[in-house]
PyMOL Python script that loads the backbone (N, CA, C, O; Angstrom):
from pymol import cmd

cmd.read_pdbstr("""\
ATOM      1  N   UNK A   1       0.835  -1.171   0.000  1.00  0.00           N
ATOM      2  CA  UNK A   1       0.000   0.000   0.000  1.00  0.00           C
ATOM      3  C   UNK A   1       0.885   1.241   0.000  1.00  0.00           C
ATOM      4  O   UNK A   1       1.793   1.350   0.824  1.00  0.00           O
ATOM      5  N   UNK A   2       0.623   2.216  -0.948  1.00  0.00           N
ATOM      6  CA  UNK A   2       1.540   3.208  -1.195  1.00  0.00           C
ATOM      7  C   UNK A   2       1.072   4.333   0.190  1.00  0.00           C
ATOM      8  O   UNK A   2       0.025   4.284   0.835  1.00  0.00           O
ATOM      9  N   UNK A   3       2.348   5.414   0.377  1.00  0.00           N
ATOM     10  CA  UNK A   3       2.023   6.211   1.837  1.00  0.00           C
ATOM     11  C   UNK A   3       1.516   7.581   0.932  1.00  0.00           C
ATOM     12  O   UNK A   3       1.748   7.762  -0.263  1.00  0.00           O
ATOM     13  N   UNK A   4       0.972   8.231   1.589  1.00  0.00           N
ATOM     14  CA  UNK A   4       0.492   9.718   0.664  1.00  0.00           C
ATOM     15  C   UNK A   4       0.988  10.598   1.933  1.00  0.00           C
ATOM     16  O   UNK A   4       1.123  10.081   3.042  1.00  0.00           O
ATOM     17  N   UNK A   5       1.254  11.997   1.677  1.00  0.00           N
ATOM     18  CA  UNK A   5       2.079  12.717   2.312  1.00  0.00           C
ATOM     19  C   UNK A   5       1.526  14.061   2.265  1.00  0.00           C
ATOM     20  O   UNK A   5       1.648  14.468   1.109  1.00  0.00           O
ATOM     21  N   UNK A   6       0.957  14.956   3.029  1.00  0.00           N
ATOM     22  CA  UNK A   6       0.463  16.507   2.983  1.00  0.00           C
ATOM     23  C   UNK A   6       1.583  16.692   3.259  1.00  0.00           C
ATOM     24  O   UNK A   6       2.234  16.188   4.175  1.00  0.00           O
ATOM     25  N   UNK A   7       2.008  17.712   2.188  1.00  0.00           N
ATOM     26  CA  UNK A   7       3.498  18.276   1.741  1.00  0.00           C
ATOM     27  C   UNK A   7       2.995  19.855   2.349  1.00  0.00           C
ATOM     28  O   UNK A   7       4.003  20.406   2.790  1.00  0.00           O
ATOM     29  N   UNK A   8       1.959  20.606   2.484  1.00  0.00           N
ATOM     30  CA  UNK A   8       1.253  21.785   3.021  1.00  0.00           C
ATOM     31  C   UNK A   8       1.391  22.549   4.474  1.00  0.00           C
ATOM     32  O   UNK A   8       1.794  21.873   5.420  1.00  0.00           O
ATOM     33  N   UNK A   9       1.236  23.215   4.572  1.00  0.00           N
ATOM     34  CA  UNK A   9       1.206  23.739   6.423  1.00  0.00           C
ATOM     35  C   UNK A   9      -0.231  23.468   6.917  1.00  0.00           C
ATOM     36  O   UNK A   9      -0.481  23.551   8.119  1.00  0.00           O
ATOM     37  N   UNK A  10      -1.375  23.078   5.829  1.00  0.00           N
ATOM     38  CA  UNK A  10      -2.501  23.065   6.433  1.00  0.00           C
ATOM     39  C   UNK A  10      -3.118  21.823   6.599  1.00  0.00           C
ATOM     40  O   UNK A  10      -2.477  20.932   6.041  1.00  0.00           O
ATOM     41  N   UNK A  11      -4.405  21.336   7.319  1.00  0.00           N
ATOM     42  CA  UNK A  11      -4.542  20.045   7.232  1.00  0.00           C
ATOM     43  C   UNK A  11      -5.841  19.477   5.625  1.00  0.00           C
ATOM     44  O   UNK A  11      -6.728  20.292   5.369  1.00  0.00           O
ATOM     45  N   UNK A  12      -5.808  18.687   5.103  1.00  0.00           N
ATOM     46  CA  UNK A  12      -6.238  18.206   3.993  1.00  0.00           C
ATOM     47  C   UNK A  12      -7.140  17.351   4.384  1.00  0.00           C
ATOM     48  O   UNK A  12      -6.876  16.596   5.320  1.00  0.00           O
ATOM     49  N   UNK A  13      -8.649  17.293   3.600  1.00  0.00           N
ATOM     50  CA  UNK A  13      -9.642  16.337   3.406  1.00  0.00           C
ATOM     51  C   UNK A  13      -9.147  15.850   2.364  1.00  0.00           C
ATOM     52  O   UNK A  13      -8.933  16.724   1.523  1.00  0.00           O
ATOM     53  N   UNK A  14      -8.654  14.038   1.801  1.00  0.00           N
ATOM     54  CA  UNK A  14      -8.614  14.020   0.662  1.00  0.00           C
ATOM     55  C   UNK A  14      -9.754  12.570  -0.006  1.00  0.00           C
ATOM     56  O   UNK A  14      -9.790  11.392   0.347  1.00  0.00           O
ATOM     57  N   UNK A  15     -10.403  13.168  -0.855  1.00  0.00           N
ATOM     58  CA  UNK A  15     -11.428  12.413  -1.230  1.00  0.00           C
ATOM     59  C   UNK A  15     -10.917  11.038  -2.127  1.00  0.00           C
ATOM     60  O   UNK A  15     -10.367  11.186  -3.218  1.00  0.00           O
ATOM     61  N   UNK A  16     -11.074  10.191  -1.754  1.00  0.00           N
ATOM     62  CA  UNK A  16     -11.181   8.483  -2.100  1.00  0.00           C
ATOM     63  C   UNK A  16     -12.379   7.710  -2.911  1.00  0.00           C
ATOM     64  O   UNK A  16     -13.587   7.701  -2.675  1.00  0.00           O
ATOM     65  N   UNK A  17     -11.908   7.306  -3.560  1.00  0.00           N
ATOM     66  CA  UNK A  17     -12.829   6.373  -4.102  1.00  0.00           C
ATOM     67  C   UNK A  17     -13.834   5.773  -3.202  1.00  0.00           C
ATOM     68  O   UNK A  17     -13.438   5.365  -2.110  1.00  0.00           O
ATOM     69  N   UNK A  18     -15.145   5.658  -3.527  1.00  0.00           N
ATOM     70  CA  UNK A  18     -15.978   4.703  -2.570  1.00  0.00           C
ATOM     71  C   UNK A  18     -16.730   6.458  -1.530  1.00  0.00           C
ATOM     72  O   UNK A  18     -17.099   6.202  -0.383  1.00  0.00           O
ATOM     73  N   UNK A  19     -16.804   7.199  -1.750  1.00  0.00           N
ATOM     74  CA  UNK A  19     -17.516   8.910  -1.412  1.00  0.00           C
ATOM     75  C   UNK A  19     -16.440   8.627   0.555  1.00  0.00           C
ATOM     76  O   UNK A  19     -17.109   8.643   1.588  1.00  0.00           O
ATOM     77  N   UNK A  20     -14.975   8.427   0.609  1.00  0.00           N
ATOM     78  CA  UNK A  20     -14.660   8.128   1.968  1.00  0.00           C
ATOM     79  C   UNK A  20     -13.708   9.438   1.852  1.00  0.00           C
ATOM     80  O   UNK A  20     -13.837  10.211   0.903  1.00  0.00           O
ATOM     81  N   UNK A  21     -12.784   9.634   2.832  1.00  0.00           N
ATOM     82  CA  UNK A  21     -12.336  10.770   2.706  1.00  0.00           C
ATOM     83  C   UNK A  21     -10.929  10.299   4.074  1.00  0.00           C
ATOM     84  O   UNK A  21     -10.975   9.587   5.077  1.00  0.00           O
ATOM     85  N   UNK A  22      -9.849  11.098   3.454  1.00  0.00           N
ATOM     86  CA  UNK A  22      -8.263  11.019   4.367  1.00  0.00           C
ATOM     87  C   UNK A  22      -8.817  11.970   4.845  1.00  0.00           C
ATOM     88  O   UNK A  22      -9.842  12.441   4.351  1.00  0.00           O
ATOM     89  N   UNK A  23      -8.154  12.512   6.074  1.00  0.00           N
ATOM     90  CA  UNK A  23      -8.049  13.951   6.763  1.00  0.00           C
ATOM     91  C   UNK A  23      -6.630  13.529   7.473  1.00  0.00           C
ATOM     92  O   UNK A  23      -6.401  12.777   8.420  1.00  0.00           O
ATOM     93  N   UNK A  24      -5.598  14.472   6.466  1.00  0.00           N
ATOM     94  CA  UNK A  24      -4.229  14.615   7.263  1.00  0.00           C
ATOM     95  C   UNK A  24      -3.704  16.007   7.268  1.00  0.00           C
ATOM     96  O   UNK A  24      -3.666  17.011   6.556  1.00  0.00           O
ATOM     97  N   UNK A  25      -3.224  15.459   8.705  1.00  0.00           N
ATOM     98  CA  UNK A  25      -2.711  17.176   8.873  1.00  0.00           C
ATOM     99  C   UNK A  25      -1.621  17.892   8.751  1.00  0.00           C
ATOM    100  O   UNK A  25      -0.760  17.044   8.982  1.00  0.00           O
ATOM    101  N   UNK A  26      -1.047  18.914   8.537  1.00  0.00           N
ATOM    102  CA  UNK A  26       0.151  19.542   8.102  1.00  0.00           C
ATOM    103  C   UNK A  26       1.657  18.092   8.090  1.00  0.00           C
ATOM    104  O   UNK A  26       2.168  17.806   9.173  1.00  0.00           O
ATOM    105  N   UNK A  27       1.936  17.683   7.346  1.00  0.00           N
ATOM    106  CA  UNK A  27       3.542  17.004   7.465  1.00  0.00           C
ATOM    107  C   UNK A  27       2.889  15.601   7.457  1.00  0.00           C
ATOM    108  O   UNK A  27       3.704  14.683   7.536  1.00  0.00           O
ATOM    109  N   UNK A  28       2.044  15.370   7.405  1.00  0.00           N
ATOM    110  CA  UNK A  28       1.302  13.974   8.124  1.00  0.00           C
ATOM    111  C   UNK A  28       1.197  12.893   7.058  1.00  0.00           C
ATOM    112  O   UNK A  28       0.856  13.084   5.891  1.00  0.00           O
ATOM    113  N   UNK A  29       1.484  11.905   7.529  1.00  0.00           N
ATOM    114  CA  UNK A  29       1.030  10.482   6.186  1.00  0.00           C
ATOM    115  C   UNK A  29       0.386   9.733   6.479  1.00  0.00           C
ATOM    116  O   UNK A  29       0.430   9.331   7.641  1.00  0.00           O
ATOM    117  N   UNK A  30      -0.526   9.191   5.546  1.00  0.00           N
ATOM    118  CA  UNK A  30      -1.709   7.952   5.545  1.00  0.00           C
ATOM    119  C   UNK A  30      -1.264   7.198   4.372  1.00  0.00           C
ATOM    120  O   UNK A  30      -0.673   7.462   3.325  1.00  0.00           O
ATOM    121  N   UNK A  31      -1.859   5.969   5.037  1.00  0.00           N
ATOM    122  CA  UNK A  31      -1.436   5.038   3.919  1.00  0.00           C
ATOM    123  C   UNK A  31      -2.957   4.678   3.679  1.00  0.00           C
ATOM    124  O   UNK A  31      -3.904   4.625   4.463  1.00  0.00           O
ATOM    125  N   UNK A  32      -2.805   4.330   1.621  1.00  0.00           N
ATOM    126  CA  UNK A  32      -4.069   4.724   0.739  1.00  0.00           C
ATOM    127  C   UNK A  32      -3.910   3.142  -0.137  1.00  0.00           C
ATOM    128  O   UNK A  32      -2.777   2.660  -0.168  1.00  0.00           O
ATOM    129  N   UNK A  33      -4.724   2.597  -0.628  1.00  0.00           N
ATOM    130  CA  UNK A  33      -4.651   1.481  -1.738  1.00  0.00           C
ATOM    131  C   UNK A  33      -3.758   1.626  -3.005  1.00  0.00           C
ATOM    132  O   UNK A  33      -3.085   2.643  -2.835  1.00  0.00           O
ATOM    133  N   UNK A  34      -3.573   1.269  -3.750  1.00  0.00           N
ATOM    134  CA  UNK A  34      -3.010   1.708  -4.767  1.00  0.00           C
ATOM    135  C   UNK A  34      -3.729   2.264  -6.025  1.00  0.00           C
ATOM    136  O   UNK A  34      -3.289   2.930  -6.962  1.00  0.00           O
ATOM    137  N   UNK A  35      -5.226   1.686  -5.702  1.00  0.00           N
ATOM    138  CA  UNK A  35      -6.069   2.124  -7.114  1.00  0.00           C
ATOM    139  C   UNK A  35      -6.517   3.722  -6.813  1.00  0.00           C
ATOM    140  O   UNK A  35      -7.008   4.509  -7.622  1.00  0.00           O
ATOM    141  N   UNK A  36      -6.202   3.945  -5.434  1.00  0.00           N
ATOM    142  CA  UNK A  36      -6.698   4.913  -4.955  1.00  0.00           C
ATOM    143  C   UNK A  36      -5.397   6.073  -4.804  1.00  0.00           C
ATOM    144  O   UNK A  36      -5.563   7.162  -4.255  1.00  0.00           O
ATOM    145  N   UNK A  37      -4.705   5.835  -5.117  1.00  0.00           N
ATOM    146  CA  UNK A  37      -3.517   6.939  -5.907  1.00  0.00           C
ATOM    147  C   UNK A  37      -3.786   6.978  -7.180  1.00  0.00           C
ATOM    148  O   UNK A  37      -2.867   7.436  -7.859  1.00  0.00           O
ATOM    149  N   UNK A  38      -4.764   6.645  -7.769  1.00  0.00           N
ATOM    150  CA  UNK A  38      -5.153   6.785  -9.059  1.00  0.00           C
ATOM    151  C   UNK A  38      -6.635   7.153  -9.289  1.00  0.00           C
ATOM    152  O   UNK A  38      -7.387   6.778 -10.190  1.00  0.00           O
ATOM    153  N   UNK A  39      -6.802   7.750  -8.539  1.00  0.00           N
ATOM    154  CA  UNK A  39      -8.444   8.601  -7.526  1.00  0.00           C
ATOM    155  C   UNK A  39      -7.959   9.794  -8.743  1.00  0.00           C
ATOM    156  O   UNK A  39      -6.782  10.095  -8.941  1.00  0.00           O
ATOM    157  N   UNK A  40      -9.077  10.355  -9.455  1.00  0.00           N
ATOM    158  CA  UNK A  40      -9.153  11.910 -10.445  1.00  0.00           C
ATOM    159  C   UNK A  40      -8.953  12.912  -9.182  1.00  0.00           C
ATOM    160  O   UNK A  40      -8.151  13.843  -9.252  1.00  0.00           O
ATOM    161  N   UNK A  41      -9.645  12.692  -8.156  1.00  0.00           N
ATOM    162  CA  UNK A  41      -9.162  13.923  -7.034  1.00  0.00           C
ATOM    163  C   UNK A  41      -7.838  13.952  -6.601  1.00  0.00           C
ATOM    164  O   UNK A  41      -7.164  14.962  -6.803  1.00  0.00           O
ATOM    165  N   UNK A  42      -7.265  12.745  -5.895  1.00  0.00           N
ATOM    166  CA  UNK A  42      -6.017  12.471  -5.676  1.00  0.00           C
ATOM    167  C   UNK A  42      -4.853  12.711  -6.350  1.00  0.00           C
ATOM    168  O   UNK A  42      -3.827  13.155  -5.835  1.00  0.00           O
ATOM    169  N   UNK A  43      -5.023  12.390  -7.622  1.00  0.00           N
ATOM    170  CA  UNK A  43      -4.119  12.623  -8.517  1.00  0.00           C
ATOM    171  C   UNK A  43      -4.404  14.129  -8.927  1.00  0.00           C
ATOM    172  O   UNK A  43      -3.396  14.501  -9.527  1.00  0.00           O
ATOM    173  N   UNK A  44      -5.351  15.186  -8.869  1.00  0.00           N
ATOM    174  CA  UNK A  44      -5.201  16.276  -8.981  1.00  0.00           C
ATOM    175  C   UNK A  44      -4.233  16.965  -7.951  1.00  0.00           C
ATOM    176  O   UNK A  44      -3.337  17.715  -8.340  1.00  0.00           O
ATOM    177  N   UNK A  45      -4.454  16.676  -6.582  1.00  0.00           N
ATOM    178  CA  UNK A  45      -3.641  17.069  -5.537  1.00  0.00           C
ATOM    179  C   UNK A  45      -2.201  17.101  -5.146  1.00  0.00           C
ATOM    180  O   UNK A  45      -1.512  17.747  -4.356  1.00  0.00           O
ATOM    181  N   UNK A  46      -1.952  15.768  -6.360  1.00  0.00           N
ATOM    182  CA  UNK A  46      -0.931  15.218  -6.310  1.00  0.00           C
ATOM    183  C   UNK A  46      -0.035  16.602  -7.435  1.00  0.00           C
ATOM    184  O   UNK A  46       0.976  17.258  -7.184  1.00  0.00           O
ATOM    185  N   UNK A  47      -0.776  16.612  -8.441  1.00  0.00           N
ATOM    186  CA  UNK A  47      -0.562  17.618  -9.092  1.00  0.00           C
ATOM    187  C   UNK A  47      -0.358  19.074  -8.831  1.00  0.00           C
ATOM    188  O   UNK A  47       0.412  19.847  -9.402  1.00  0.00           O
ATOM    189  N   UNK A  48      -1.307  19.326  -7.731  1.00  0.00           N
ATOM    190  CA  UNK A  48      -1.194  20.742  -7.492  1.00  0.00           C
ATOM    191  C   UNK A  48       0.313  21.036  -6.462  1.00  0.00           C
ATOM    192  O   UNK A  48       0.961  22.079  -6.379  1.00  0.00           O
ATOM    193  N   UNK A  49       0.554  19.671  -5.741  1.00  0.00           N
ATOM    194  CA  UNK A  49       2.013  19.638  -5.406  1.00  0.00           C
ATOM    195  C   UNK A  49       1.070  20.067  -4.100  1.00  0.00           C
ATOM    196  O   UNK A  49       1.760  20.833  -3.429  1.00  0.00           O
ATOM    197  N   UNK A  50      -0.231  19.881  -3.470  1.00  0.00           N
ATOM    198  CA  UNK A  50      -0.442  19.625  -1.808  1.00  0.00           C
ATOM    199  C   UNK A  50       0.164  17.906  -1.298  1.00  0.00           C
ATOM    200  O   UNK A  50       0.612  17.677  -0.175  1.00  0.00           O
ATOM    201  N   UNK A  51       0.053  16.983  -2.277  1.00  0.00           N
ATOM    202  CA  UNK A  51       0.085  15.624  -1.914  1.00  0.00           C
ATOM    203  C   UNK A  51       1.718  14.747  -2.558  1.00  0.00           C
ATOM    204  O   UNK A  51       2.086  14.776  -3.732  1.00  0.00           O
ATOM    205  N   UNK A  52       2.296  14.188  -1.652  1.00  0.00           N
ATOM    206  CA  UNK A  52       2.982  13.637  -2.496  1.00  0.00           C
ATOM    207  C   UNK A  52       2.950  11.600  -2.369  1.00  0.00           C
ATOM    208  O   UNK A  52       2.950  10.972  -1.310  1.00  0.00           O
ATOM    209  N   UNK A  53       2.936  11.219  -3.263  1.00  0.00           N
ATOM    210  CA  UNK A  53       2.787   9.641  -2.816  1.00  0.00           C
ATOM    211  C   UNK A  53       4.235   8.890  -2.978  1.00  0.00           C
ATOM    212  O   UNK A  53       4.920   8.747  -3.990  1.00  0.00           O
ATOM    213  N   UNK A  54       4.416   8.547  -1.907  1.00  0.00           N
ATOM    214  CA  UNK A  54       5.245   7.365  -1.606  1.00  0.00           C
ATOM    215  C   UNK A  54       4.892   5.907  -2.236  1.00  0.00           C
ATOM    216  O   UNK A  54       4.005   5.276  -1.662  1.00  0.00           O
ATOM    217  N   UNK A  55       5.571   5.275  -3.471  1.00  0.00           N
ATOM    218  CA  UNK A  55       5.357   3.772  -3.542  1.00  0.00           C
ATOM    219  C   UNK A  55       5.512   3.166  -2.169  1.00  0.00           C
ATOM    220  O   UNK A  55       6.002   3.620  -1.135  1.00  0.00           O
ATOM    221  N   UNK A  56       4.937   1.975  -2.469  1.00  0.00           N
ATOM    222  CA  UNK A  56       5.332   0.736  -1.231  1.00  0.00           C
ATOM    223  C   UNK A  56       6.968   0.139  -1.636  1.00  0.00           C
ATOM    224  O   UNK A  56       7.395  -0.230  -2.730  1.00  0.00           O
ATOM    225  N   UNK A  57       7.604   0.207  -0.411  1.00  0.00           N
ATOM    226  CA  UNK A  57       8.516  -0.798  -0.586  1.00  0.00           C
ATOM    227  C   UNK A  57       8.430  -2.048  -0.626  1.00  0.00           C
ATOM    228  O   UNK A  57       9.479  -2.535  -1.047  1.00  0.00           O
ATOM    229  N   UNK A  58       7.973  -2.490  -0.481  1.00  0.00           N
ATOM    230  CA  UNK A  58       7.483  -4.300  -0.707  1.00  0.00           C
ATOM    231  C   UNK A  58       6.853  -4.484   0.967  1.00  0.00           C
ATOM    232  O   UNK A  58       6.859  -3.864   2.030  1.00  0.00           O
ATOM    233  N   UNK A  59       6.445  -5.486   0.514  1.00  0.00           N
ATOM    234  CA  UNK A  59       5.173  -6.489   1.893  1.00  0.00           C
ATOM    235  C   UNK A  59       5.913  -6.403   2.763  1.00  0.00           C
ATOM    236  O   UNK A  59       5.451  -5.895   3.785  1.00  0.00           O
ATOM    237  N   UNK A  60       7.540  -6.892   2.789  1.00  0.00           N
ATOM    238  CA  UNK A  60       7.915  -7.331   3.764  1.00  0.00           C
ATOM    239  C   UNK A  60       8.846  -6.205   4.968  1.00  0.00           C
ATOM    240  O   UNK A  60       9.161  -6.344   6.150  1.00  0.00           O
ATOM    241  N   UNK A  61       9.059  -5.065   3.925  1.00  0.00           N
ATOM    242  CA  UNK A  61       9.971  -3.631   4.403  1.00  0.00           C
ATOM    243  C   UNK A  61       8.692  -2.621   4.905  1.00  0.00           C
ATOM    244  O   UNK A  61       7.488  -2.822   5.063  1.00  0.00           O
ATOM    245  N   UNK A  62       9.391  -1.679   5.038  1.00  0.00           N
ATOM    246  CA  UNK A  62       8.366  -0.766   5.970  1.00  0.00           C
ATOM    247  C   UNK A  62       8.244  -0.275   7.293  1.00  0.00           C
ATOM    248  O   UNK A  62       9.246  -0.637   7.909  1.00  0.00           O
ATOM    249  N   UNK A  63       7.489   0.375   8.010  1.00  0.00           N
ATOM    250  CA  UNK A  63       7.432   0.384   9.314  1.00  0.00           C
ATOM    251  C   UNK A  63       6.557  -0.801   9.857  1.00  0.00           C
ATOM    252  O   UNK A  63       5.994  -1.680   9.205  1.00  0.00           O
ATOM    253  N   UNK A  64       6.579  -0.648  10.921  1.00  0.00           N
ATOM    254  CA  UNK A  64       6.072  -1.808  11.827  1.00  0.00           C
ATOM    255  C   UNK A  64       4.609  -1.890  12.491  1.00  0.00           C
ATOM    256  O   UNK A  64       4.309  -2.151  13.656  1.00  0.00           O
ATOM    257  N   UNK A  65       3.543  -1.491  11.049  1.00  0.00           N
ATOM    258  CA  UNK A  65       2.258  -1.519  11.399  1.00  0.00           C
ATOM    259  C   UNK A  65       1.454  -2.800  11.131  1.00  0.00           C
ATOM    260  O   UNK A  65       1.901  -3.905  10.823  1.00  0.00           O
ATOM    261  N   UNK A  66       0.229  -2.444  11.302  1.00  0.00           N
ATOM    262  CA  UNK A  66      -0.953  -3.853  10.745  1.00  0.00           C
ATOM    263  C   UNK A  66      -0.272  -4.850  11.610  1.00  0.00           C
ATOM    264  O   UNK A  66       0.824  -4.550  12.083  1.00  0.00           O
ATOM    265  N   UNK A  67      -0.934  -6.276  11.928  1.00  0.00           N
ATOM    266  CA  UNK A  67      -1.270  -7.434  12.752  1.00  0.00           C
ATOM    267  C   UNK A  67       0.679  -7.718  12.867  1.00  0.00           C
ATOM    268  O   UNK A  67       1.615  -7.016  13.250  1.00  0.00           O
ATOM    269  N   UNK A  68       0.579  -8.833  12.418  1.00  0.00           N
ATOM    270  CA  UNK A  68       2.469  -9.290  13.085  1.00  0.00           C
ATOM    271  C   UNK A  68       2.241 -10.101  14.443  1.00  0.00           C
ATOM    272  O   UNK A  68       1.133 -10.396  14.889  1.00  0.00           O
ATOM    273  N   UNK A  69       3.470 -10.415  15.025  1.00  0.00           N
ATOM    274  CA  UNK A  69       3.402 -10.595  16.157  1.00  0.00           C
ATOM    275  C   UNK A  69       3.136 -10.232  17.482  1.00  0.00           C
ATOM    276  O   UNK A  69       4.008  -9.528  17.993  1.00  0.00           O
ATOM    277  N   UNK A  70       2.140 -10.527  18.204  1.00  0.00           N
ATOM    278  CA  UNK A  70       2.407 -10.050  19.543  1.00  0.00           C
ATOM    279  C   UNK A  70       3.247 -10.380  21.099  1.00  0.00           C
ATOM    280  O   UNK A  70       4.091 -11.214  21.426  1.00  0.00           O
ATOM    281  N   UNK A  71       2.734  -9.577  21.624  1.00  0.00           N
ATOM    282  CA  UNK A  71       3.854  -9.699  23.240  1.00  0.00           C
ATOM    283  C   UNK A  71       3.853 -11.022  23.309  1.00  0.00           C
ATOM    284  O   UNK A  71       3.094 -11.828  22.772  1.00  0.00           O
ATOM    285  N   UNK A  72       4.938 -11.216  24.149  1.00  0.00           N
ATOM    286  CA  UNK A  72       5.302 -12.281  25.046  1.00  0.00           C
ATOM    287  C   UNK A  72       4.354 -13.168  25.397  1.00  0.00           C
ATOM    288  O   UNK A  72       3.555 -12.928  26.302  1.00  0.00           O
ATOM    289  N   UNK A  73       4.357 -14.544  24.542  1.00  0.00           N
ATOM    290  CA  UNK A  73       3.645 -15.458  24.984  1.00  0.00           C
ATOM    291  C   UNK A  73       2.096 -15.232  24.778  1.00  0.00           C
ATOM    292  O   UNK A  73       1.336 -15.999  25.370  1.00  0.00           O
ATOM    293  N   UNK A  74       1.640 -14.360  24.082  1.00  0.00           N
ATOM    294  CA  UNK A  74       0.120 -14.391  23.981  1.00  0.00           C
ATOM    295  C   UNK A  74       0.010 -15.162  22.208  1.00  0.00           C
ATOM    296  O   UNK A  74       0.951 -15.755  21.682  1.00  0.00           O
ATOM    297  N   UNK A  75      -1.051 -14.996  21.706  1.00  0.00           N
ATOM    298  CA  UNK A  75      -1.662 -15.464  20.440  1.00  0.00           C
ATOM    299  C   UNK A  75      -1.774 -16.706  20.787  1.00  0.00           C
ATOM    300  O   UNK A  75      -1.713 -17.188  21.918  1.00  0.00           O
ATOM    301  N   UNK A  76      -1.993 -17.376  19.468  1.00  0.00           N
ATOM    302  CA  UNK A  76      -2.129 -19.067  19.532  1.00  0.00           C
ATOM    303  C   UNK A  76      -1.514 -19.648  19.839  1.00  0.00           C
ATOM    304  O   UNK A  76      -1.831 -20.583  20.574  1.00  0.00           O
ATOM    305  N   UNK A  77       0.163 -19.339  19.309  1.00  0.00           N
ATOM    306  CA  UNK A  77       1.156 -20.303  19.737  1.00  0.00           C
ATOM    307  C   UNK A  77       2.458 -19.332  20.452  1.00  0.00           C
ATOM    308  O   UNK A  77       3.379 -18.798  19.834  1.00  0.00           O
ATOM    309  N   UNK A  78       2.240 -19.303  21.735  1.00  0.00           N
ATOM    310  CA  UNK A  78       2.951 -18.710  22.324  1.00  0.00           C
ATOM    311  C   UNK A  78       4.054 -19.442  22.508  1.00  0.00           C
ATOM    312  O   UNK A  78       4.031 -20.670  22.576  1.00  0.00           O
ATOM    313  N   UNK A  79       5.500 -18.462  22.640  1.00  0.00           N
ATOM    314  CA  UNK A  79       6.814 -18.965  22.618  1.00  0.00           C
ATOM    315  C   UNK A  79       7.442 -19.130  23.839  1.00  0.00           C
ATOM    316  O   UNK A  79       8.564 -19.624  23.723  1.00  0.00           O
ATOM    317  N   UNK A  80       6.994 -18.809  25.307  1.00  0.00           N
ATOM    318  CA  UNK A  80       7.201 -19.183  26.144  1.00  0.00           C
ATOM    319  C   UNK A  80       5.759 -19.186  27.259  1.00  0.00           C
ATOM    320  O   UNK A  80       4.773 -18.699  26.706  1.00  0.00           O
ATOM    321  N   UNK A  81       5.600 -19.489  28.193  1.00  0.00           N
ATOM    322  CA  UNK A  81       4.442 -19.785  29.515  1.00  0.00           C
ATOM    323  C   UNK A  81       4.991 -19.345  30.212  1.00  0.00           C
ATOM    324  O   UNK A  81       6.159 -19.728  30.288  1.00  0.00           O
ATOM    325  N   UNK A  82       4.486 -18.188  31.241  1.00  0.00           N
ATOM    326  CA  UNK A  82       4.513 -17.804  32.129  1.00  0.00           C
ATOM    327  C   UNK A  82       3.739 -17.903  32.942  1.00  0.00           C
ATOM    328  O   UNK A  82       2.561 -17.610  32.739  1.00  0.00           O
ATOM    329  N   UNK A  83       4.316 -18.472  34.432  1.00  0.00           N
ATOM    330  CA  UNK A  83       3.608 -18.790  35.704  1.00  0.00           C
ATOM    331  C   UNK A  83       3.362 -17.615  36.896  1.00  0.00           C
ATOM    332  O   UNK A  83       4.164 -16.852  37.434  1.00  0.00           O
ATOM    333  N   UNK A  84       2.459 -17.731  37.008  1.00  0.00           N
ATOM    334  CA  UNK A  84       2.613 -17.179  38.432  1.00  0.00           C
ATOM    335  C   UNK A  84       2.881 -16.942  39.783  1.00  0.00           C
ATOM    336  O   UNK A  84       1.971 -17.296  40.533  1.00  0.00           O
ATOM    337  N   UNK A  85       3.632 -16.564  40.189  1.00  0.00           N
ATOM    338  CA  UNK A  85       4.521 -17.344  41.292  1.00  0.00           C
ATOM    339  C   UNK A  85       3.622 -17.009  42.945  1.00  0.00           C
ATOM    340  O   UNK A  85       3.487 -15.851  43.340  1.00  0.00           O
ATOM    341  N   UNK A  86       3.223 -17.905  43.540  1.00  0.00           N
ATOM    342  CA  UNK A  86       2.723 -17.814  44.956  1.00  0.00           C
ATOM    343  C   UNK A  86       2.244 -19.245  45.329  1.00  0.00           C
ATOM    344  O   UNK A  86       2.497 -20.385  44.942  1.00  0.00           O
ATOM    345  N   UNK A  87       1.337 -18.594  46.373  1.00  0.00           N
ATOM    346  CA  UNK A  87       0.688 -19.957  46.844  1.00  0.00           C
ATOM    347  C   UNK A  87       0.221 -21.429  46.010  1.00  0.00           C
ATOM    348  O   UNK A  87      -0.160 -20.899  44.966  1.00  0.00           O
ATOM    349  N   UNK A  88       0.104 -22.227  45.890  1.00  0.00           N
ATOM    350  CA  UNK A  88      -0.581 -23.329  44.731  1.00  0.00           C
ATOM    351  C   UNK A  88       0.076 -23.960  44.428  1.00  0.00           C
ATOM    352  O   UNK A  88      -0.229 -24.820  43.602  1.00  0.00           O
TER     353      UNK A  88
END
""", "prot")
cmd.dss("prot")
cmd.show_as("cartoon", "prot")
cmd.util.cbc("prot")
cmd.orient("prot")
């Protein structure tokens, strides 16, 4: 998923395919679909030089958002058990 970027001092509504709408604010990035960097609004914005879009670096690079792993020992197959230590 490509990142989109308000390049502006102000904050931006930016309209999406499907009547949905970004709201980012001055310096700020959201990440958008790819058909949707190819939005007639989007790509105007992109044009007027308020928006700039970032490709994706691939699936596997990036920052460290969406599902992945969690903490210590939780999900399905947790990698260690932790006890509780007292009475019992």
């Amino acid at each position: 998923m490509p990142t989109i970027k308000n390049t502006t001092k102000k904050p931006l509504s930016v309209p999406l395919p499907g009547g949905k709408r970004l709201f980012l604010g001055p310096g700020k990035e959201g990440r958008i679909r790819a058909r949707a960097g190819k939005h007639p609004a989007v790509a105007a914005l992109v044009e007027a030089g308020e928006l700039e879009i970032v490709p994706d670096a691939g699936k596997s690079g990036g920052k460290g958002g969406g599902g992945g792993s969690m903490g210590g020992g939780q999900g399905r197959n947790p990698t260690h058990t932790v006890f509780k230590s007292g009475d019992g």
